[in-house]
C-alpha positions in Angstrom: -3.1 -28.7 -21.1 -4.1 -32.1 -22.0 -6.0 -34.2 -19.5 -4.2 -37.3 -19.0 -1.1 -37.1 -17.2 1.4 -39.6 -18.1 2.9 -42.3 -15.6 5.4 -41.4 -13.6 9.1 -41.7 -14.1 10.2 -42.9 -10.6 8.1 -45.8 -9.4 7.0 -45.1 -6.1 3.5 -45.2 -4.2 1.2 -42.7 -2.4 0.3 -39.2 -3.2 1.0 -37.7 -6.1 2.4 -40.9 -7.4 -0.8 -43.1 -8.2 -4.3 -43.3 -9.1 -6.1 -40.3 -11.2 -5.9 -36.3 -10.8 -7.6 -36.3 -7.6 -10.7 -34.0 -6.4 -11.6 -34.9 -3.1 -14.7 -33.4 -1.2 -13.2 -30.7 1.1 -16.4 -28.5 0.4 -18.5 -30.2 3.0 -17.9 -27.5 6.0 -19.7 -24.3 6.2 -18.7 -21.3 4.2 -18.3 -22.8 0.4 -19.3 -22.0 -2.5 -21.3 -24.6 -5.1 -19.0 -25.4 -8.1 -20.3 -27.6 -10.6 -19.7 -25.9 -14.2 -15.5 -25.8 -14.8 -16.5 -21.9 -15.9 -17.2 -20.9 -12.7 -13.3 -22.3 -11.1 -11.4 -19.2 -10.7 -8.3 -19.5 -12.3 -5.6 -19.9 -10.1 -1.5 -19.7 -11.0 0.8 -21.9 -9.9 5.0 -21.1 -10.3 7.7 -23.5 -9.8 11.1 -21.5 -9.8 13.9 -24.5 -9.6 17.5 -24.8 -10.0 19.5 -28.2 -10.1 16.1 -30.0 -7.8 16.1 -33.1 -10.2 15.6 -35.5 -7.0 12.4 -34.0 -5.9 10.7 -31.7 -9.0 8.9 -35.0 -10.3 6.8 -35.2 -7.4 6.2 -31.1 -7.3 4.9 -31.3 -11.0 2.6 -34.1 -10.3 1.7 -32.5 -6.9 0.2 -29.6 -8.8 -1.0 -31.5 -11.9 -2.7 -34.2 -10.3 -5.1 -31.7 -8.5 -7.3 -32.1 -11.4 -8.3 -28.3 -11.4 -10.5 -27.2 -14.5 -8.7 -23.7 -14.5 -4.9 -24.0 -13.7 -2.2 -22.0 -15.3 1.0 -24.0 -14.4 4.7 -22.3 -14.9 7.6 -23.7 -14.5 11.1 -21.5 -14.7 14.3 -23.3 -14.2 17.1 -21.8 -14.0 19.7 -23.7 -16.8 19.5 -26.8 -14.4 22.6 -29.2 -15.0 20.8 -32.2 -13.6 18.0 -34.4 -14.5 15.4 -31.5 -14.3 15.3 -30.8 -18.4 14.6 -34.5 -18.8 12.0 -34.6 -16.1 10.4 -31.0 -17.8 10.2 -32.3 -21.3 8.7 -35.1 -20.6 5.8 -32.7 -18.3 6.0 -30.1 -20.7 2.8 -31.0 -22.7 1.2 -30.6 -19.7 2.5 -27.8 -17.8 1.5 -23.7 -19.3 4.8 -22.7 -19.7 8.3 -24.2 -19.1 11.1 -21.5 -19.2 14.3 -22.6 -18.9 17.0 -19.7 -19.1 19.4 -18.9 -16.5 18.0 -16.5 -13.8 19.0 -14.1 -10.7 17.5 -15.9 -8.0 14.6 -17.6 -7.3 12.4 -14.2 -6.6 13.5 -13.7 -10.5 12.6 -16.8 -11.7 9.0 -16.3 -10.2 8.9 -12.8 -11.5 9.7 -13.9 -14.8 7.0 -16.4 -13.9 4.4 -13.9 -13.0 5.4 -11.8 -16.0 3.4 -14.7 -18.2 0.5 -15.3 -15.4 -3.4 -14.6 -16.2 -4.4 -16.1 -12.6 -6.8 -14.6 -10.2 -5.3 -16.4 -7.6 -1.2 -17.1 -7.1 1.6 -19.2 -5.4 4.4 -20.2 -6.1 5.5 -24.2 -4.8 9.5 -24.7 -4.8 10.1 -27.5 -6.6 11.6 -29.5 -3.7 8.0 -28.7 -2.1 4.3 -30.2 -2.9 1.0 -29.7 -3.1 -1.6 -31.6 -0.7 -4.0 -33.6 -2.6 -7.3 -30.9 -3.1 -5.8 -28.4 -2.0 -6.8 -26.1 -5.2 -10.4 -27.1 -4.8 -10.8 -26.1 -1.5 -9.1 -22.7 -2.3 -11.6 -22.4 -4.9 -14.8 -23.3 -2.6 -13.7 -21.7 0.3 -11.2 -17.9 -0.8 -14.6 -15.8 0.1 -14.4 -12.7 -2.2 -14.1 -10.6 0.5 -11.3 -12.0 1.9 -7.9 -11.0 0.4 -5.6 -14.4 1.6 -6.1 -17.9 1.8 -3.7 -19.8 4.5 -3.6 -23.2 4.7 -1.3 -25.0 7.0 1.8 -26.8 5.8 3.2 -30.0 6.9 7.2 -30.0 7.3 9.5 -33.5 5.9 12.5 -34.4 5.3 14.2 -35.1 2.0 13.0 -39.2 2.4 9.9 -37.8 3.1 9.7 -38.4 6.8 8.7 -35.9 9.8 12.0 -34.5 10.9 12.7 -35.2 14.3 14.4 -31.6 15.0 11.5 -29.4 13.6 8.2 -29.1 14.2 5.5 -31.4 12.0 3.0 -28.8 11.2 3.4 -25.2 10.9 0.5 -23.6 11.6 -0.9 -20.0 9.4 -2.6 -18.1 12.1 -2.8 -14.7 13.4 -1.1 -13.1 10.0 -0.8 -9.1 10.3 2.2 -6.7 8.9 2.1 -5.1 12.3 2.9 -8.3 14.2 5.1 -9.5 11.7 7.3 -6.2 12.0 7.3 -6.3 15.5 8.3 -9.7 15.8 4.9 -11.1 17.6 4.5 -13.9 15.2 7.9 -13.9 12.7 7.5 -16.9 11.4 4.9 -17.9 8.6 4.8 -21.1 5.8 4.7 -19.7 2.5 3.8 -22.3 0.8 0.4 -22.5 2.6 -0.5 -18.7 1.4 -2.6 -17.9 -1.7 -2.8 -14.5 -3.3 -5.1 -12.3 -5.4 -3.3 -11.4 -8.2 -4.6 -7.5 -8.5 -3.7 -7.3 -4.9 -0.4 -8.9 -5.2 0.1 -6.1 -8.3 -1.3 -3.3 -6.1 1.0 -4.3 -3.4 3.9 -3.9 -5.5 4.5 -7.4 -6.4 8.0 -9.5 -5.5 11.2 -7.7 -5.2 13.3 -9.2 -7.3 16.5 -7.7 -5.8 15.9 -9.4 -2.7 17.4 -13.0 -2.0 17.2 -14.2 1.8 13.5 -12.4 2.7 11.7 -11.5 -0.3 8.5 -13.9 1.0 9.0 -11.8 3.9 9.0 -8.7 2.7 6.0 -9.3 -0.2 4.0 -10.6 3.0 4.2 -7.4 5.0 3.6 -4.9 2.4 0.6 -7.3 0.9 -0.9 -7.6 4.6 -0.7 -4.0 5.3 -3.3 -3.1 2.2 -4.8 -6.4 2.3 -5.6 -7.3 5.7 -8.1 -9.8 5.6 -7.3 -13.3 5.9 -9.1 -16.5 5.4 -8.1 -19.4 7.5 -8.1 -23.2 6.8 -7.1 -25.8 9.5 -6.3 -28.2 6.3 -2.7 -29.4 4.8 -2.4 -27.5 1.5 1.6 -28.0 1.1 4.5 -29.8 2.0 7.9 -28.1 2.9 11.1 -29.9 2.3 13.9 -29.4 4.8 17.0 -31.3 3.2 20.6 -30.4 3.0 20.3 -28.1 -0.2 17.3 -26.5 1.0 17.4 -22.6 1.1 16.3 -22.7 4.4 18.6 -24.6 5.7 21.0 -23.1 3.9 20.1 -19.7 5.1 19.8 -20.7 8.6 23.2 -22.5 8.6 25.8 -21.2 11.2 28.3 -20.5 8.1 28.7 -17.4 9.2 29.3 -15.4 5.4 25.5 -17.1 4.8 24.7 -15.5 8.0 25.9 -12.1 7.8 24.1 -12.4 4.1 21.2 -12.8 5.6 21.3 -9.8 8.4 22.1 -7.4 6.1 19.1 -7.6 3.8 17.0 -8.3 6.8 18.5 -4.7 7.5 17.6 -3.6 4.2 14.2 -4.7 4.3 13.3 -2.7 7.2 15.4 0.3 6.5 12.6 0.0 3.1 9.7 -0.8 4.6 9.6 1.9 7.4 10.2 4.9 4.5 7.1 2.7 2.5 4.6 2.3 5.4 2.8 4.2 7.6 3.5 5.3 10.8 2.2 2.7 13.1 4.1 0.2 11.0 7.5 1.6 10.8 7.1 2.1 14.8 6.3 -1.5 14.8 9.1 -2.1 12.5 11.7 -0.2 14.8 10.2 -2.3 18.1 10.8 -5.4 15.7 14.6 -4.5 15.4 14.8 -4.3 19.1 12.9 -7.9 19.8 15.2 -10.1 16.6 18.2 -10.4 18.6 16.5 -10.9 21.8 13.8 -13.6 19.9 17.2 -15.3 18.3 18.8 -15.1 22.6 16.4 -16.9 23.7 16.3 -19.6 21.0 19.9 -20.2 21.9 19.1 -20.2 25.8 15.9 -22.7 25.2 18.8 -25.0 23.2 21.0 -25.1 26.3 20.0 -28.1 27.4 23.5 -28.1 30.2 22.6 -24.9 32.3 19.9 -25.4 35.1 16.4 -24.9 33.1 15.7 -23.0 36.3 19.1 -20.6 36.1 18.1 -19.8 32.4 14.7 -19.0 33.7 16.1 -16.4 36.4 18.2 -15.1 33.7 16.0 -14.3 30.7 13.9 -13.1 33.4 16.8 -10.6 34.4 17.3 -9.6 30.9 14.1 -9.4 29.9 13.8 -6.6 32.9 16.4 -4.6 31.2 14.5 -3.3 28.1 10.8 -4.4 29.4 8.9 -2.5 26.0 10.9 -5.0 23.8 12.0 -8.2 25.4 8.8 -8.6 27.9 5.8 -10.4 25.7 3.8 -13.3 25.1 6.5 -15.6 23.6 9.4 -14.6 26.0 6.8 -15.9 29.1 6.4 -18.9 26.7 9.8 -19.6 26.9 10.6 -19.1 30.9 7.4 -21.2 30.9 8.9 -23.9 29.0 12.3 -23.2 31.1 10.3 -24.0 34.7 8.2 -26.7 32.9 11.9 -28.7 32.0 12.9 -27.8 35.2 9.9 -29.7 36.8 10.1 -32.6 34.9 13.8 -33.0 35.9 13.3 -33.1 39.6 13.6 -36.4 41.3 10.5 -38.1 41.8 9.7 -38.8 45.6 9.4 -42.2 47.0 6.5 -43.7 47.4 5.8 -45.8 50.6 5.8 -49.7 50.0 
């Protein structure tokens, strides 16, 4: 890939729109590794799947080129876009490993097709209505210990005018990452776009399911944790996540209720795999997950009722949660009737004051 990245199409301002590919010094905390020669960068793999993301893929491309990493391996697979995107790709494509454009499955096919080409030692893959954060491969490079087996950055969350939604949180946080707690539904949620993977364990793992639409991050992240435990953590932004109208998340988490159902289904089918594939302990955990989805997704819905009493919807996940103890009693249900009393509280009236 040539060195100089041409001006941008759109004319805005900020990252990754101005100045030169950017290296910034994130090596200056403990636990880094010296890299001056561009030989001794491990190579790391970036994928792009996209399909018809013309508004945003500009700033995805440049997100990744202008990280101004000496060993990148950039592929981009779009689907047979019938937007802008060919125009924006062609005039990247000098710049960028490998642009495939041929109509696909799905996005877990596009980044198999994708991985099918890769030579990195390290991997993601950034949607290309997502971004990278400016050093974010540099750091992985300084700081992805060789004993550890996955890098997790935390990801910052905007909207698609690149604000901080108001109805979502502004940082989602990579902590804690295990298969077990992921099957049982300790800590479900994760950011994908904040996790970097060794290639040979990604392979050894079994790679991305390309038959799975709705959870194959999911999925790849259990199996992958479960042989490859070890996690390195970074309290730094390496990604954006997008959450706009076309997004698949918000897609998948619409309440149109064939989406939905979709989405159940291979949840289904992912655990009904995963507990033949794993061990013991983890298809117990998986089973004890089952249990704790519906009553996680309960008490969502009761923590959005902002009409009922905070302190009647306290009494009553309490009373619930009493019913099956093993599944529904645990760290984040107590969060939740903690955050029930604590509304409660702050609704009372205030007393008077003597004056």
């Amino acid at each position: 890939m040539q060195s100089a990245i041409p001006a941008p199409l759109q004319t805005k301002s900020g990252w990754p729109w101005e100045g030169t590919p950017n290296q910034p010094n994130r090596n200056s905390t403990s636990n880094t590794r010296s890299l001056s020669d561009p030989a001794e960068f491990p190579p790391i793999t970036v994928i792009t799947p996209s399909y018809n993301q013309g508004d945003f893929l500009e700033e995805t491309i440049r997100s990744v080129l202008m990280q101004g990493y000496p060993n990148l391996e950039y592929i981009v697979v779009d689907g047979g876009s019938t937007d802008k995107s060919c125009s924006i790709l062609n005039y990247y494509a000098s710049h960028i490993t490998h642009v495939i454009c041929e109509k696909d499955d799905g996005q877990s096919d596009a980044i198999c097709k994708g991985l099918r080409l890769a030579t990195g030692e390290i991997f993601n893959w950034i949607n290309s209505d997502d971004r990278l954060e400016p050093g974010a491969l540099h750091e992985i490079a300084a700081k992805f210990r060789p004993s550890a087996d996955l890098y997790a950055f935390d990801v910052c969350v905007e909207d698609a005018n690149g604000k901080p939604p108001t109805d979502s949180a502004v940082r989602m946080v990579n902590r804690n990452l295990s298969a077990k707690a992921m099957l049982r539904c300790d800590r479900y949620s994760f950011s994908q776009p904040g996790l970097w993977f060794r290639m040979s364990a990604l392979n050894s793992c079994g790679g991305i399911d390309r038959n799975l639409n709705y959870g194959f991050d999911w999925d790849l992240i259990v199996r992958y944790l479960a042989d490859h435990p070890k996690v390195t953590y970074s309290s730094s932004l390496g990604a954006m996540f997008r959450l706009h109208d076309q997004s698949k998340t918000v897609v998948e988490t619409s309440k149109d209720v064939e989406s939905e159902n979709r989405f159940k289904l291979e949840n289904l089918r992912i655990r009904d795999k995963l507990e033949r594939q794993l061990s013991r302990n983890l298809a117990q955990a998986s089973r004890l997950g089952r249990k704790r989805e519906p009553w996680n997704q309960h008490m969502i819905e009761v923590l959005d009722d902002f009409d009922t009493s905070p302190m009647k919807s306290a009494w009553h996940l309490m009373v619930e949660a009493a019913k099956d103890p093993r599944a529904r009693i645990s760290l984040r249900t107590l969060g939740s009737i903690a955050r029930l009393l604590s509304r409660y509280v702050r609704r009372m009236p205030k007393p008077n004051t003597p004056g």
